[in-house]
C-alpha positions in Angstrom: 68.7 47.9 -52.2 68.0 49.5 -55.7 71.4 51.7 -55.5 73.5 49.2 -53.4 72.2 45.8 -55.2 70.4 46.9 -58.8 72.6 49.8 -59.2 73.2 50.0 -62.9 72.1 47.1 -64.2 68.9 45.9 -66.0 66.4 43.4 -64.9 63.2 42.3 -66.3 60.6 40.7 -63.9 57.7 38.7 -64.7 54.7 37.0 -63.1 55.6 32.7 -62.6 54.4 30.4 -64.6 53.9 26.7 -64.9 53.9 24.3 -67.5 50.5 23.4 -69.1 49.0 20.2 -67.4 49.5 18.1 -70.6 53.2 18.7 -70.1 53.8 18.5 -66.9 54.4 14.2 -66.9 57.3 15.3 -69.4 58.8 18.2 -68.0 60.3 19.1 -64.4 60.1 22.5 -64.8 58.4 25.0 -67.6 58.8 23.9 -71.2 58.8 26.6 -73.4 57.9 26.7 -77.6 60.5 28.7 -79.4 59.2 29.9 -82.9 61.3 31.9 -85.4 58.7 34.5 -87.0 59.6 36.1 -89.7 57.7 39.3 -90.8 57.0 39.6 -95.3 54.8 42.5 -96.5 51.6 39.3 -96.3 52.0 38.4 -92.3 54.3 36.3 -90.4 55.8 33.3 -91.4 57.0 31.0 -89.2 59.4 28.6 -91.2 60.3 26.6 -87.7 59.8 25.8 -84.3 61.1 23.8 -81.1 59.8 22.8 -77.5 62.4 22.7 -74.8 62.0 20.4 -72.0 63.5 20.8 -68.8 64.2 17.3 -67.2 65.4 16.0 -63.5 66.2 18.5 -61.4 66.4 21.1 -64.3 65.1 24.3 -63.1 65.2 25.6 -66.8 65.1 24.4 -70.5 69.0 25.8 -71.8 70.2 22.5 -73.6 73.8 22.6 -72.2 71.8 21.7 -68.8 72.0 17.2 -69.1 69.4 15.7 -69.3 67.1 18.4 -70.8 65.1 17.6 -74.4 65.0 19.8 -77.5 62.3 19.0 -79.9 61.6 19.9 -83.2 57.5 20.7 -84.1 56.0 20.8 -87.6 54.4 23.9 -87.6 51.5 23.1 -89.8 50.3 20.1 -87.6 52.0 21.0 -84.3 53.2 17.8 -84.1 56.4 16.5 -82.6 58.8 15.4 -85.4 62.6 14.6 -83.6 63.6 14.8 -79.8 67.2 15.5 -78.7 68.9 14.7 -75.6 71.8 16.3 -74.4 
């Protein structure tokens, strides 16, 4: 399998998981929080930062999937400020 199947190419596996409970009545499969960190000599800053819903039969958040939510979060507060559809 590893030669005939895997051969040269590069996989990364991971454990499953699930969307938090609080979610779960809004998305169909795991919503994930994207977060663009940028590192400065005084810590991180993070200047922004999304949530990607899955919806329907959606088994993943990518946006070009219809149906599926993008949503942009005010870091400070964590709150929801816009929701796109596509």
């Amino acid at each position: 399998f590893m030669t005939d199947i895997v051969g040269d190419n590069a996989y990364v596996l991971q454990r499953r998981l699930d969307t938090h409970s609080a979610l779960t009545p809004y998305a169909s499969a795991l919503a994930t929080v994207r977060m663009v960190n940028l590192v400065q000599d005084d810590g991180v800053f993070c200047p922004m930062a999304i949530i990607k819903l899955p919806q329907g039969g959606n088994i993943a958040d990518n946006f070009w999937r219809g149906g599926n939510l993008a949503c942009s979060i005010d870091v400070d507060s964590g709150k929801i400020e816009t929701v796109a559809r596509r």
